[in-house]
C-alpha positions in Angstrom: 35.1 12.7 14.9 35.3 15.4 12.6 35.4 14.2 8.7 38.0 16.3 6.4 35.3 16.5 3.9 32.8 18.4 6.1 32.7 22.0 6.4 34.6 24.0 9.1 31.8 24.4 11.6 33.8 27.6 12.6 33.6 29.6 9.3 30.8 30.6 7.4 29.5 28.1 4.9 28.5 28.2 1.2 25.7 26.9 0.2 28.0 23.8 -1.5 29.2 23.4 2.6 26.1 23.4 3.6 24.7 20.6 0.9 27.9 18.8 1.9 27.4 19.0 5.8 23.2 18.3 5.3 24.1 15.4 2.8 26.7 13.3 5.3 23.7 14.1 7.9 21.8 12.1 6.0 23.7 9.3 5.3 24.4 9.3 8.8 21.0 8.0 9.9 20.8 9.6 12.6 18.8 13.3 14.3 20.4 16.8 13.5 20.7 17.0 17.2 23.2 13.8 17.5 25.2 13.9 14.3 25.8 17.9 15.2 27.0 17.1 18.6 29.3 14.2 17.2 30.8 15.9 14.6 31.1 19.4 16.9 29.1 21.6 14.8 25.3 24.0 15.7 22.5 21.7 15.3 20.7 25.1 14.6 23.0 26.3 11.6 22.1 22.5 10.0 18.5 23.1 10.9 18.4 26.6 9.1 20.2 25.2 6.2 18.0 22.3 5.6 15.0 24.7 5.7 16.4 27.4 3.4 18.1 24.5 0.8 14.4 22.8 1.3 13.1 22.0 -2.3 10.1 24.7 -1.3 12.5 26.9 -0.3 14.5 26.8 -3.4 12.2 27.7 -5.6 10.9 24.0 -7.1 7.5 23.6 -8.0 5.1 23.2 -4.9 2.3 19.9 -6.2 -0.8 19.9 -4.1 -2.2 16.3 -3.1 -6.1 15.9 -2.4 -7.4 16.3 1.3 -10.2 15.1 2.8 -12.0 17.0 5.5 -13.7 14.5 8.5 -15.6 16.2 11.0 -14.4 16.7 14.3 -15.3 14.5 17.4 -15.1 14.6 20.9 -11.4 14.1 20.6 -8.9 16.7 19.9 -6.5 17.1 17.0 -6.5 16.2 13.6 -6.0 13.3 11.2 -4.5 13.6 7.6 -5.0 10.6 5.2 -2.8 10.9 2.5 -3.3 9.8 -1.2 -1.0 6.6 -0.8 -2.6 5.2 2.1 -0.9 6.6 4.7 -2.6 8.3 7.8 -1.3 11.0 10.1 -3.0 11.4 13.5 -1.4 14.6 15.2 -3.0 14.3 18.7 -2.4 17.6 20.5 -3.7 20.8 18.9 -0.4 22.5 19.7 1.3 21.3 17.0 2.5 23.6 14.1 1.1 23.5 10.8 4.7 23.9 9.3 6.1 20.9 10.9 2.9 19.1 9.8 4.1 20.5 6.3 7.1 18.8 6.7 5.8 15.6 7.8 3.4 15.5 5.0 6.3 16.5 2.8 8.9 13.8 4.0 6.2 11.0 3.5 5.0 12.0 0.2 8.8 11.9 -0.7 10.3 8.5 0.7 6.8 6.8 -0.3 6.8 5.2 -4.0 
């Protein structure tokens, strides 16, 4: 299933391969974990990629969003409401705060 356009997953990519590979990912619809196994390539090297082409990561300006803070109950975890309406309940406590970050990030960016 390999696509001529896509990089050689056996040769070390540029960061234009790598834009390439993360771009047909997305197109594809489908997890890092599934397109990578389809297309016979490290779901790790497209995970690394994605983080270190990341807007954050590339140097782009970083906007900050208001937060509110809401006292804790009996429950654990924590709940994020977003500017735009949209709520975030993250259940366990084990949950890291960059993946939250990403989350938040992801959200903020496909909402209008």
């Amino acid at each position: 299933m390999r696509n001529a356009e896509l990089p050689d997953p056996d040769r070390e990519w540029t960061e234009d391969d790598a834009r390439a590979a993360l771009d047909e990912w997305r197109r594809s619809g489908k997890t890092i974990a599934v397109f990578a196994r389809e297309r016979r390539m490290s779901a790790p090297r497209l995970y690394w990629w994605r983080r270190r082409l990341s807007p954050a990561m590339a140097g782009s300006t970083v906007s900050l969003v208001p937060a509110t803070v809401v006292p804790a109950t009996a429950r654990s975890g924590i709940l994020i409401r977003l500017p735009n309406g949209i709520t975030i309940e993250v259940a366990d406590g084990g949950v890291s705060p960059g993946w939250i970050a990403e989350v938040v990030s992801e959200l903020a960016r496909s909402s209008p």
